[in-house]
C-alpha positions as CSV (number, residue, x, y, z in Angstrom):
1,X,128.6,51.3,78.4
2,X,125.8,49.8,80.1
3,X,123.7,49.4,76.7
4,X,126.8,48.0,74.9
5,X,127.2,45.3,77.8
6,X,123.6,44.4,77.9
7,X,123.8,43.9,73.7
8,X,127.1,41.5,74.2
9,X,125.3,39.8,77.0
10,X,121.7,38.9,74.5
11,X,124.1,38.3,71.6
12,X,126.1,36.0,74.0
13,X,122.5,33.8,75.2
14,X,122.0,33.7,71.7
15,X,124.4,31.8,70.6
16,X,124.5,29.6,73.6
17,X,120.6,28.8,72.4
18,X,121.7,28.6,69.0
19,X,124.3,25.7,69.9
20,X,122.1,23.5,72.1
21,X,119.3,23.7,69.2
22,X,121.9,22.5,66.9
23,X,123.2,19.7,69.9
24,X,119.4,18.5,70.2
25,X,119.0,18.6,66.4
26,X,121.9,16.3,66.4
27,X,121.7,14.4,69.0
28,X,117.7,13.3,67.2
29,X,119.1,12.4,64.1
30,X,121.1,10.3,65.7
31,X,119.0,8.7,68.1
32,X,115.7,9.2,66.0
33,X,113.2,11.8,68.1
34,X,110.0,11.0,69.9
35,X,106.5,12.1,69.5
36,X,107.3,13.3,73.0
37,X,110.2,15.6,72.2
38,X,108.1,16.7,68.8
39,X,105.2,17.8,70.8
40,X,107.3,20.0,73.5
41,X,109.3,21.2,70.5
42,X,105.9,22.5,69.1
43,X,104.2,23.6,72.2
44,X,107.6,25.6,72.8
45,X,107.8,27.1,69.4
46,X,104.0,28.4,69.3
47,X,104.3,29.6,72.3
48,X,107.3,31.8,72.0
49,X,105.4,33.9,69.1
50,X,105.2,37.2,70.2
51,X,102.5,40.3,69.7
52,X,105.7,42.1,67.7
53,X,105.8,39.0,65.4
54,X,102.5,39.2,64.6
55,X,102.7,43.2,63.3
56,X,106.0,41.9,61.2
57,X,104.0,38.8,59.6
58,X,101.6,41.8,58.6
């Protein structure tokens, strides 16, 4: 029970990240995005690369 609760609860902070990428997506092609925001974005995404997504690019 424990194992299905922990499942709903990743699948549920999923697709609350899921939403507010789509939100900030939105909200930057409305208001146009800054070098700022396109740096973070980058930093963020390179750093969140993982040793397991290395063996799968293999």
């Amino acid at each position: 029970m424990a194992t299905s609760r922990n499942h709903q609860k990743a699948h549920g902070i999923g697709q609350i990240e899921e939403q507010l990428n789509e939100q900030a997506e939105a909200a930057e092609a409305i208001q146009g995005g800054s070098e700022t925001d396109r740096e973070i974005a980058k930093s963020a995404n390179r750093d969140a690369r993982t040793s397991l997504d290395e063996i799968i690019d293999k």
